[in-house]
C-alpha positions in Angstrom: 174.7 192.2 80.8 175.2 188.5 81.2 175.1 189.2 85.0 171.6 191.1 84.5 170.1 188.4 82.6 170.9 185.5 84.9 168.5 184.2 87.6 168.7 183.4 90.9 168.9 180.2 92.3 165.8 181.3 94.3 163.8 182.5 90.9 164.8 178.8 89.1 163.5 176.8 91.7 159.9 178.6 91.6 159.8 178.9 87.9 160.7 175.3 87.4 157.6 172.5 87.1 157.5 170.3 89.9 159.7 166.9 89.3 157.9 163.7 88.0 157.6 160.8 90.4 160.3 158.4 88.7 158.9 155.4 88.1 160.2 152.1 89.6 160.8 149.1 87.6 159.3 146.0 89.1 158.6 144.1 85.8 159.5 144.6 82.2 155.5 144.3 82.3 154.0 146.4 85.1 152.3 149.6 83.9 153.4 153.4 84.0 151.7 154.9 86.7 149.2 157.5 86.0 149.7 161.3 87.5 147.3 162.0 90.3 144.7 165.1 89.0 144.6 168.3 91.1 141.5 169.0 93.2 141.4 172.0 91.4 140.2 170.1 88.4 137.8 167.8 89.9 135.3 170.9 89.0 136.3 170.8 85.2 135.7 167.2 85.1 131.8 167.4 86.3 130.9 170.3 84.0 132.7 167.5 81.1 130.6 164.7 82.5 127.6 166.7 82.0 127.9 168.1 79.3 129.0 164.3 77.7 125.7 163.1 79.0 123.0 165.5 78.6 121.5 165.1 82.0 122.0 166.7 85.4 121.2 164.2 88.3 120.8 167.0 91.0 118.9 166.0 94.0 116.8 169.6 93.6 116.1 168.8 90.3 114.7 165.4 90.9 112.3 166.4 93.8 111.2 169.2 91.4 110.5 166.5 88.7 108.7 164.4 91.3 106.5 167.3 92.7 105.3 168.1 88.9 104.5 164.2 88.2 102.6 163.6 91.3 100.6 167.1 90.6 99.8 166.0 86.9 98.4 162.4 88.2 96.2 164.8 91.0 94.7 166.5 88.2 94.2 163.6 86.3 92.4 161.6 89.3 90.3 165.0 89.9 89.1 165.4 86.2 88.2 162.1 85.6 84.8 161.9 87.5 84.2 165.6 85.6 85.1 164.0 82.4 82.8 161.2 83.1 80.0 163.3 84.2 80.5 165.3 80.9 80.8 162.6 78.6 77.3 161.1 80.2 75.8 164.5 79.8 76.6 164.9 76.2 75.3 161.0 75.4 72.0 161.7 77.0 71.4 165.3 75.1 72.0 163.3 72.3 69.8 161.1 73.0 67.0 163.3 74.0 67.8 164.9 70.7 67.0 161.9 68.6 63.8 161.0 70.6 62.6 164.3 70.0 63.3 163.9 66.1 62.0 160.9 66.1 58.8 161.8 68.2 58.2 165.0 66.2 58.2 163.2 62.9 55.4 160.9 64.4 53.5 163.8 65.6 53.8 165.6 62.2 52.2 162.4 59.8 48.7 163.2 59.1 46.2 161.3 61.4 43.4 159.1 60.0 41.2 160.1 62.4 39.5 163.2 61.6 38.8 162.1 57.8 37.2 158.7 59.0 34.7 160.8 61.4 33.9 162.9 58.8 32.9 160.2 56.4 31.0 158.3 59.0 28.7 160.9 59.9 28.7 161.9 55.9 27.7 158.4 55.1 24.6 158.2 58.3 23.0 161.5 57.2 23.6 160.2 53.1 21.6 156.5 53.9 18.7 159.1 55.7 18.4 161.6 53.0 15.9 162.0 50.7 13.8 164.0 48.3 13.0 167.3 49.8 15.8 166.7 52.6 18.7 167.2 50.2 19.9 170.1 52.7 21.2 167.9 55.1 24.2 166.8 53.2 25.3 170.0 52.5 27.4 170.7 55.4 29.4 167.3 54.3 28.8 167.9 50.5 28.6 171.3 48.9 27.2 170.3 45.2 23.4 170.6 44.6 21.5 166.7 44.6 18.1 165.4 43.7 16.8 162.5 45.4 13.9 160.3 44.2 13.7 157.9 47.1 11.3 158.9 50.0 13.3 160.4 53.4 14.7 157.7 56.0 13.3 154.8 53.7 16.9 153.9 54.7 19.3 154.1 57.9 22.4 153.1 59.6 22.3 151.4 63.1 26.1 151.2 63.5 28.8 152.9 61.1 32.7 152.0 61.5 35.9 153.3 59.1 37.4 150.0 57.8 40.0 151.3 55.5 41.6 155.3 55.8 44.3 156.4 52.6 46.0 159.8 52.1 45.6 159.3 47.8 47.4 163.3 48.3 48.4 165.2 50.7 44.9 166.7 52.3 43.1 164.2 50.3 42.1 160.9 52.0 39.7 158.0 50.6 38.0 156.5 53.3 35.6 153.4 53.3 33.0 152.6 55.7 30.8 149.7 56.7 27.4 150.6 58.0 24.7 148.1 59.3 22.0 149.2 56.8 18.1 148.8 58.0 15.8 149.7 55.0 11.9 149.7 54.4 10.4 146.3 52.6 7.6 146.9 50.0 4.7 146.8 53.0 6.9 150.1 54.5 8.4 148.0 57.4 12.2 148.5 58.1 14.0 145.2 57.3 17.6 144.3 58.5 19.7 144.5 55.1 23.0 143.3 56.6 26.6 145.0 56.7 27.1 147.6 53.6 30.2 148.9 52.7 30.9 152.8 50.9 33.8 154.7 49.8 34.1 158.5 50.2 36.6 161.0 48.8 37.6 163.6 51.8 39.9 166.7 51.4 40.9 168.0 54.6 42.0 171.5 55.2 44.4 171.7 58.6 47.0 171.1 60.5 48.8 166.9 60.4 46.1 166.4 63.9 43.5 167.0 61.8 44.5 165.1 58.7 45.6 168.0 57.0 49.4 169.2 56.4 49.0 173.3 57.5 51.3 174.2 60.1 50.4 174.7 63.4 52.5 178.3 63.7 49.8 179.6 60.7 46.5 179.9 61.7 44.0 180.3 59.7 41.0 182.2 59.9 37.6 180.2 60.4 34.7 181.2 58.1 32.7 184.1 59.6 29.4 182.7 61.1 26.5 184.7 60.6 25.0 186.5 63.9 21.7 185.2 64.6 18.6 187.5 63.5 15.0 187.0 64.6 14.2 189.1 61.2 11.3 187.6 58.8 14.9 186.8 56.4 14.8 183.3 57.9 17.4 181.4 59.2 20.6 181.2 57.1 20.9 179.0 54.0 21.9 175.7 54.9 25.0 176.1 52.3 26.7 178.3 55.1 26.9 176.0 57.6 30.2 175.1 58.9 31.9 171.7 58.5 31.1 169.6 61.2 34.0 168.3 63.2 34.4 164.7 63.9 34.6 163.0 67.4 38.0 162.7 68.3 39.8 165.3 66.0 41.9 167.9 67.1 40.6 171.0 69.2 41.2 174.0 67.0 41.4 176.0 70.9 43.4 173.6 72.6 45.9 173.0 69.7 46.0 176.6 68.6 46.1 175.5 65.2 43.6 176.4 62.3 40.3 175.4 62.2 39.9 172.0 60.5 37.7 172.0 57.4 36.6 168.5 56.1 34.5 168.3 52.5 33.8 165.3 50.9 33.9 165.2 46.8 31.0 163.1 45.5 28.2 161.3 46.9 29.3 157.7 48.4 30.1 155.0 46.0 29.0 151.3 47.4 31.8 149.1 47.1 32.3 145.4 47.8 33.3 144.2 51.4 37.1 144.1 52.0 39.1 141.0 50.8 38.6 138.0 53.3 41.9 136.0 54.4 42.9 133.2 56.4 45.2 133.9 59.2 48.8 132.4 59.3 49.5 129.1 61.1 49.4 128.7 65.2 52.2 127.2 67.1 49.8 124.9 68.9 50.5 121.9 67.5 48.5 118.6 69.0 45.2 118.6 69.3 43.5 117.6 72.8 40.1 117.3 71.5 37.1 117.8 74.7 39.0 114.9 76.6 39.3 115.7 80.5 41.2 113.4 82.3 44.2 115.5 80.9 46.0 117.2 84.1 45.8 120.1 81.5 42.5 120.2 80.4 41.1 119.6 84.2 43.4 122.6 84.9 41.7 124.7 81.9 38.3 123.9 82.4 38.4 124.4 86.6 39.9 128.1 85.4 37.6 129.1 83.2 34.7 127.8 84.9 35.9 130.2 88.1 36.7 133.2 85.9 33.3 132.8 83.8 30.9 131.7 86.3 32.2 132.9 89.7 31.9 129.6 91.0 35.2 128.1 92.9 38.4 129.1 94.2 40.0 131.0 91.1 43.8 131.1 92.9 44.0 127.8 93.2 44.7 127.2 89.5 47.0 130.3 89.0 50.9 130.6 89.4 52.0 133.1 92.6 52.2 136.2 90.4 49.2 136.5 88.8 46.8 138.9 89.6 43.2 137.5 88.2 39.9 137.9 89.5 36.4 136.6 88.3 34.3 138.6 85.8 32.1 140.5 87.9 29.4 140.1 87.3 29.1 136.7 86.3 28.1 136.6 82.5 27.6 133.1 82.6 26.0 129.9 84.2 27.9 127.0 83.1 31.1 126.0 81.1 32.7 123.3 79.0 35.4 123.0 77.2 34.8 121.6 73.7 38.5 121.9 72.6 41.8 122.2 73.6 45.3 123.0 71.3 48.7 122.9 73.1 52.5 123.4 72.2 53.3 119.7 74.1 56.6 117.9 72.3 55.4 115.2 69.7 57.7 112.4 71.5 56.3 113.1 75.1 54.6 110.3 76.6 50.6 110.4 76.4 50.3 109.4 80.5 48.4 112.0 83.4 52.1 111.9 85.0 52.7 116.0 85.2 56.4 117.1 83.6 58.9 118.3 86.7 58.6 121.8 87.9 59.1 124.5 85.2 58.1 123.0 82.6 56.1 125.5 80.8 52.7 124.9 78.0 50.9 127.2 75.9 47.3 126.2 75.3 45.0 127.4 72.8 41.0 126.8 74.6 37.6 126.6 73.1 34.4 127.3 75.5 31.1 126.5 74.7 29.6 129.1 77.7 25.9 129.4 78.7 23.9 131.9 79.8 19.7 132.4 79.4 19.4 129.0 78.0 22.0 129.6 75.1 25.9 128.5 74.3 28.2 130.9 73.4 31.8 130.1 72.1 34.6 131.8 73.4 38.2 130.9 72.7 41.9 131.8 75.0 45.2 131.5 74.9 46.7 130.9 78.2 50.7 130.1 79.0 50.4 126.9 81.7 53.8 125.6 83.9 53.9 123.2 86.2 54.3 123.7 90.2 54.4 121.1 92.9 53.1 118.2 91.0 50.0 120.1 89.0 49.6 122.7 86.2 48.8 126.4 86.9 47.8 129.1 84.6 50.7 131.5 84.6 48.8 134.1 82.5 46.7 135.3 79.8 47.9 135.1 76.6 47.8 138.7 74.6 47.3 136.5 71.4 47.1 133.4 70.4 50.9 132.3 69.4 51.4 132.6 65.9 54.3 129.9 64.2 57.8 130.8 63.0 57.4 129.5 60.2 54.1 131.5 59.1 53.7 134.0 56.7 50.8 136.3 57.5 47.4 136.4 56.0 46.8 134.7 52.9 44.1 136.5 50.9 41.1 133.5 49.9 41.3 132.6 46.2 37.6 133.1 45.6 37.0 136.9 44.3 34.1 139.0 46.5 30.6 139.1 45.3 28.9 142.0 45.7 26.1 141.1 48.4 23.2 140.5 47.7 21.4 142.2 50.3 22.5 145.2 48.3 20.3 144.6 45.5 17.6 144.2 48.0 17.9 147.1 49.9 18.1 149.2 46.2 15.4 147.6 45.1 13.3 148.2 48.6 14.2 151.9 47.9 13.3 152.2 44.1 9.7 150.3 45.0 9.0 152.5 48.2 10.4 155.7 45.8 8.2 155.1 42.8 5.2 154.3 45.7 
């Protein structure tokens, strides 16, 4: 057994580990020197590394890295023009959007215009009525009237709206001024001057007309009666339709209902409207006629070439402005009997003309003549200074109003009726009770 169980010399020598290095002793301090590792581990050691870092630095897996960023920044370059182009798109839809809100709620308010037609003509045919011509106020005004005066003992030469308000909706007061002629006690037709009248008007239509109906619900006009050359006679005046103002909407071109205007009483005369005094000017020396201002010879050469026809008109404007003489001349002669500029309190009074640039607004007064008779006209003009002499650089819209103004300032002392009123009533009565 103890022959069995021994090994060979051969078997001991392949089973034993192999022999450590000894180590040879230089110095009590030199260190133990470390066993070399096998190749065979060198595989073992990298799968440790990476799995001790977290991250594999393989040269396939950077190039793959580098391939997806540079295809993510390609994208990114090529949507950013269709991003751009999309964000503009969606700004201006919204804009569009807005202006359409905004232009649509303009178009919907109720326009002034048809109502102050209406009462216009209303108030024309009222001042020429008169007993036993009653009728002819019916297609404005639908109640029955008696008039005592005698027909077209009065008239209107001109009639003009001067104040339109929506009191409801579809109801509008409206006042109008109407040059009034009327017949004196001898039956001649006097001038009575400027009367004013207020008239109720209810409108029936679409926001065009004055109304408030929308334009989607038509409605139906009134039937008109066919013609008939029966011994009937022609319809009664009661069914005629409501006359339609100049300037209102078209019924066919807007598609919309026919507009119906009626007013709701007779006119009521009413005191002119409240005079005011405008706010301050920004002019603020006055010039006076003087002329042997550089700016005033400028002004008056101007005006007499715009006015009159007479002289070189471009030689007094700035390169830019397109002006040409009135044509044809209105007048014969000019002179400028006032003159209002914006010139700096501290500048010297002397003809010297400021450098180039420098820029003046002028407010002028013009005595003009024409058939043996002055007329005064008044401009604002905007003056700067070019080579040595002033030009007019254009016409004012308006004359400059200050900062520091406030607007119209209503005048203290209360209307009065006028008295040509009185006149004309009692012209009427007389000529009535004649």
């Amino acid at each position: 057994m103890k022959r069995g169980l021994r090994l060979t010399k051969k078997q001991k020598t392949e089973q034993a580990p192999p022999p450590q290095p000894k180590a040879t002793r230089t110095s009590r301090y030199a260190p133990a020197p470390q066993a070399v590792p096998d190749m065979a581990d060198e595989d073992g050691t990298d799968e440790l590394d990476e799995a001790s870092t977290g991250w594999q630095q393989t040269t396939v897996k950077l190039a793959g890295l580098t391939r997806m960023v540079t295809v993510v920044v390609w994208i990114l370059v090529l949507a950013g023009p269709l991003l751009a182009f999309f964000a503009i798109a969606v700004a201006s839809s919204s804009r569009a959007t807005t202006a359409t809100q905004t232009q649509s709620r303009a178009d919907s308010a109720p326009s002034a215009t048809g109502p102050s037609g209406f009462a216009e003509l209303y108030v024309a045919a009222y001042l020429a009525a008169g007993e036993g011509t009653e009728d002819d106020l019916l297609p404005y005004y639908s109640e029955p009237v008696t008039f005592a005066n005698e027909p077209g003992s009065r008239s209107a030469s001109r009639v003009v709206t001067v104040a339109a308000e929506q009191v409801e909706k579809g109801y509008w007061s409206v006042t109008v001024a109407a040059r009034v002629s009327a017949k004196n006690k001898a039956g001649k037709m006097t001038d009575r001057g400027m009367h004013y009248y207020r008239v109720g008007v209810q409108v029936s239509g679409t926001p065009e007309a004055g109304g408030t109906m929308e334009p989607s619900k038509p409605a139906k006009a009134p039937a008109q009666a066919a013609p008939s050359s029966s011994a009937s006679g022609p319809a009664p005046a009661s069914a005629a339709a409501s006359p339609t103002p100049a300037g209102s909407a078209s019924p066919a071109a807007s598609g919309g209902p026919v507009p119906l205007y009626a007013a709701t009483s007779l006119p009521a005369e009413v005191n002119a409207p409240a005079s005011a005094s405008h706010g301050a000017l920004d002019y603020g020396s006055e010039n006076g006629s003087r002329h042997d201002d550089a700016v005033s010879d400028t002004v008056s050469r101007f005006l007499s070439a715009y006015l009159t026809g007479r002289g070189e008109l471009n030689r007094y404007v700035s390169p830019g402005l397109q002006v040409a003489a009135i044509s044809p001349a209105p007048y014969e002669s000019t002179l400028v009997t006032g003159l209002q500029d914006d010139a700096p309190e501290d500048e010297d009074e002397d003809d010297t003309v400021p450098q180039d640039g420098t820029q003046r607004h002028v407010l002028v007064s013009v005595s003009a003549t024409t058939g043996g008779q002055d007329y005064l006209l008044s401009y604002a003009l905007t003056l700067t200074t070019r080579d040595g002499r002033w030009e007019v650089a254009s016409f004012d819209s308006a004359p400059a109003l200050s900062p520091e103004q406030t607007g119209p300032v209503a005048d203290e002392t209360e209307s009065a009726p006028d008295a040509s009123s009185d006149e004309s009533s009692d012209a009427s009565a007389d000529t009535a009770g004649e």
